[in-house]
Each structure stands twice: as structure tokens, then as C-alpha cells.
N, C-alpha and C positions, 0 to 999 in steps of 0.2 A: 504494500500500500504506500504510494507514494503522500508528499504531505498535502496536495495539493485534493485528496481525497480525506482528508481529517478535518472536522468543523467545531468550531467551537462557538459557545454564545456568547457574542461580543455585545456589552450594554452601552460601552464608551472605552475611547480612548482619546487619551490627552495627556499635555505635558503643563507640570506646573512646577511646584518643589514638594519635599518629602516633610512633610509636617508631623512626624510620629518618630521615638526612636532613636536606632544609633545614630542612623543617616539624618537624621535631623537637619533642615534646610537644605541638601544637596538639591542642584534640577535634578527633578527624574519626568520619564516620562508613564504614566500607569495604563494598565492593559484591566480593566473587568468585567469577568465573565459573568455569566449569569447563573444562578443555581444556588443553595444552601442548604443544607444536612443540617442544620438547630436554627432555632427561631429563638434569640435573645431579644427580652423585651427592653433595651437600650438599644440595640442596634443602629445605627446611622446610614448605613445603604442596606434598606429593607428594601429599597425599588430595586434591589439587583437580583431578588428572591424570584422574583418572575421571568420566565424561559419565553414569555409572548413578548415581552419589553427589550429583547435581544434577537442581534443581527446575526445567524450563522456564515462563518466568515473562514476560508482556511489559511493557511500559515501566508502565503504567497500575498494576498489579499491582508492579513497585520500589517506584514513588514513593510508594506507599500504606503502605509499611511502617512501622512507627510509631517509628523508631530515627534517624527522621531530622532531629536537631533540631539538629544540628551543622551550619553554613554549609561547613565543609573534608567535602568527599565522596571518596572513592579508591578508583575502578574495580581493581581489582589480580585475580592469580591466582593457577595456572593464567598464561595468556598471555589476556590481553583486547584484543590486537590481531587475534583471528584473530573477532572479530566486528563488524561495523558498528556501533560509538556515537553513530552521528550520531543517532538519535531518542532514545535513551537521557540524552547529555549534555542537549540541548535542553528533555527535558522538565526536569530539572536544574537547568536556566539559571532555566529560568520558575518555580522555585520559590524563586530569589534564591542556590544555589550555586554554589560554586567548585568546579570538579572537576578531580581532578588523577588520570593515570595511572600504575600501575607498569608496567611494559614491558620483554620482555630485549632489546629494539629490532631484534627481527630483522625486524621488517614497519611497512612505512611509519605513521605517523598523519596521514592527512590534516586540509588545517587546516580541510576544508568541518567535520570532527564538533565542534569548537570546544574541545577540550581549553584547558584555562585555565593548566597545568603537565604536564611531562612526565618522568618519573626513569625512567633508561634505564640499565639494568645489562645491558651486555654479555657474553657470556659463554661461556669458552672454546671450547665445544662448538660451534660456528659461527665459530668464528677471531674474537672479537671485534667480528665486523662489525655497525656500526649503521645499521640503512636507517630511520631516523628521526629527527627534531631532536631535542634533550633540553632541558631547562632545567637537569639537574643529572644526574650520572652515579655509578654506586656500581659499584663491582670489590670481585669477595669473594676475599681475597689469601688464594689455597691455595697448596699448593706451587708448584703450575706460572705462578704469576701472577708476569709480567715489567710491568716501568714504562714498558717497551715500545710497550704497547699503549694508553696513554693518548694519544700521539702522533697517535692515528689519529683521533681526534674532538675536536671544538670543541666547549665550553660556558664561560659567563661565569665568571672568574677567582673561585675559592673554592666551587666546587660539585662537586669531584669527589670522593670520598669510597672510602675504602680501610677494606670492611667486613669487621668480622674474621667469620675461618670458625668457626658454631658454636661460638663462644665458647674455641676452641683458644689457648693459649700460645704456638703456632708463629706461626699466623695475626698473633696482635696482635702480638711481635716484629717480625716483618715490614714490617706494617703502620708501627710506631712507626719502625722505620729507613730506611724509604722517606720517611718525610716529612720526616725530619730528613736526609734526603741533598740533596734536592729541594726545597728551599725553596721555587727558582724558580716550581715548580707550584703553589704554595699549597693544595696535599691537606690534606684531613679526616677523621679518623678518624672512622671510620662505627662504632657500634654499637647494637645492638638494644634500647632502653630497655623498650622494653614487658618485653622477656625479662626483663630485669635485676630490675624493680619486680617481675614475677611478673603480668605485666597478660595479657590478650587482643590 
């Protein structure tokens, strides 16, 4: 199967900067697909849940988009693990990008697709479990969110990030006094620059 026979649901693409994170302000340009496996009642792109609200599109037809001038690319959603990126990143590769995934980690990312980064936000609604490696993790501290459950996954010292909900007062309290409890952890307050500046 060549790639030009592989479709994916494409909701939008565009380039702005990375407003989450490690990559924090770099341009990227974002790829997202349509589709999700948990329904989180904070979610921010709920309109990516729907598969009638997306263009299927295949690899030939991304790469051609003319918004791609950013070397940082981010596959994101919706859940973009519930489709095969292995021809998608690779055409990628050979255009000299870096591709990086958002993911709620509930389904593996094989390393055959070549992901180059992986931000893996766990998320209550599946008990926090991660069936994928991460290179950096974000937990969005709602009420129910215990320190508990960072316990449960590995990634390199200063990449785990405590994203405030919706820009709530509860949330960032929370957030500010977990990090100052836990030093140990070396937490980072995660928040959404893009919102903040008023960007895309």
C-alpha cells in the first residue's frame, strides 16, 4: 500500500507557535486529526471529536499544504494514536522535520513510525494509565487530580508539567502548591501561552 492510499481525518492545519510545554513558544506548524477514544469534560478541541467535521486527506495531499514552513510539526487532536503515522511522519522526515506528538497515551506509539518527541497527558478517565513512552508528561490539575499518579510513569527529571484547568483559580492554586510541596519532582507549571497572547 503505497501512502498515497492511506487517509487520515484532517480537521485543520496550521502554523502558529507551541503554546504548551517543553517546546514552549517555538513556531510549529500543527497537523489535527479527527477522532477520540475519552470524552474529558474540560477538553478544548471537542470539535475534533467528530469524523463528519474532517477532510480525509492522504500523506501526499498534508505535505503539500503550504503552512509548512516551520521545521517543529505536531501531529495532535482528537487522539492521533488511533491512526498509523508511520507514512505520514516519514514523508515529514524527508522534508527535513521534526515531528512531535500530542497523545492522552492510552495506545502505544510504536518507535517503527519515528516520532522524534512524544507529550503524553494522561488522563483521569482511563485511571491515568500510559501505554506509551513520553518525553514529557502534562496532568491538567482539576479537582480530582492527586500527585499520586505521577508515581506511575517515568520521564527525564523536569518534564512533567501541572496544566492549569481552563485557566480556573482552583486549578493554578493547586497546581502552585503541589510544586512547592514537591520539590523532589521538579514539576512545571504548564500553561497555555497561545490562550494567554490570544494566538491560534
Amino acid at each position: 500500500m503505497g501512502t498515497i492510499d492511506i487517509l487520515y481525518p484532517i480537521i485543520e492545519i496550521f502554523s502558529s507557535i507551541q503554546g504548551e510545554g517543553f517546546h514552549m513558544g517555538k513556531g510549529a506548524t500543527f497537523i489535527r486529526v479527527a477522532g477520540c477514544n475519552l470524552r474529558c469534560s474540560w477538553c478544548d478541541t471537542g470539535y475534533s471529536f467528530d469524523l463528519s467535521k474532517s477532510k480525509w486527506m492522504n500523506v501526499d495531499e498534508i505535505v503539500a499544504a503550504e503552512c509548512f514552513s516551520h521545521h517543529h510539526v505536531v501531529i495532535t487532536g482528537g487522539e492521533p494514536s488511533l491512526y498509523n503515522l508511520e507514512p505520514l511522519v516519514r514523508a515529514l522526515h524527508k522534508l527535513g522535520k521534526y515531528v512531535a506528538i500530542e497523545t492522552n497515551g492510552t495506545n502505544p506509539i510504536p518507535v517503527e513510525w519515528g516520532i522524534d518527541w512524544i507529550t503524553a497527558s494522561p488522563k483521569p478517565a482511563n485511571g491515568f494509565a500510559l501505554a506509551c513512552r513520553a518525553d514529557e508528561l502534562k496532568y491538567v490539575v482539576d479537582d480530582e487530580f492527586s500527585i499520586d499518579v505521577i508515581s506511575k510513569h517515568n520521564v527525564p527529571e523536569g518534564r512533567i508539567f501541572l496544566q492549569i484547568e481552563s485557566g480556573r483559580q482552583e486549578s493554578l492554586q493547586k497546581a502552585y502548591d503541589l510544586i512547592n510541596r514537591y520539590p523532589e519532582l521538579q514539576l512545571r507549571l504548564g500553561i497555555q501561552m497561545h490562550k494567554v497572547l490570544n494566538f491560534r
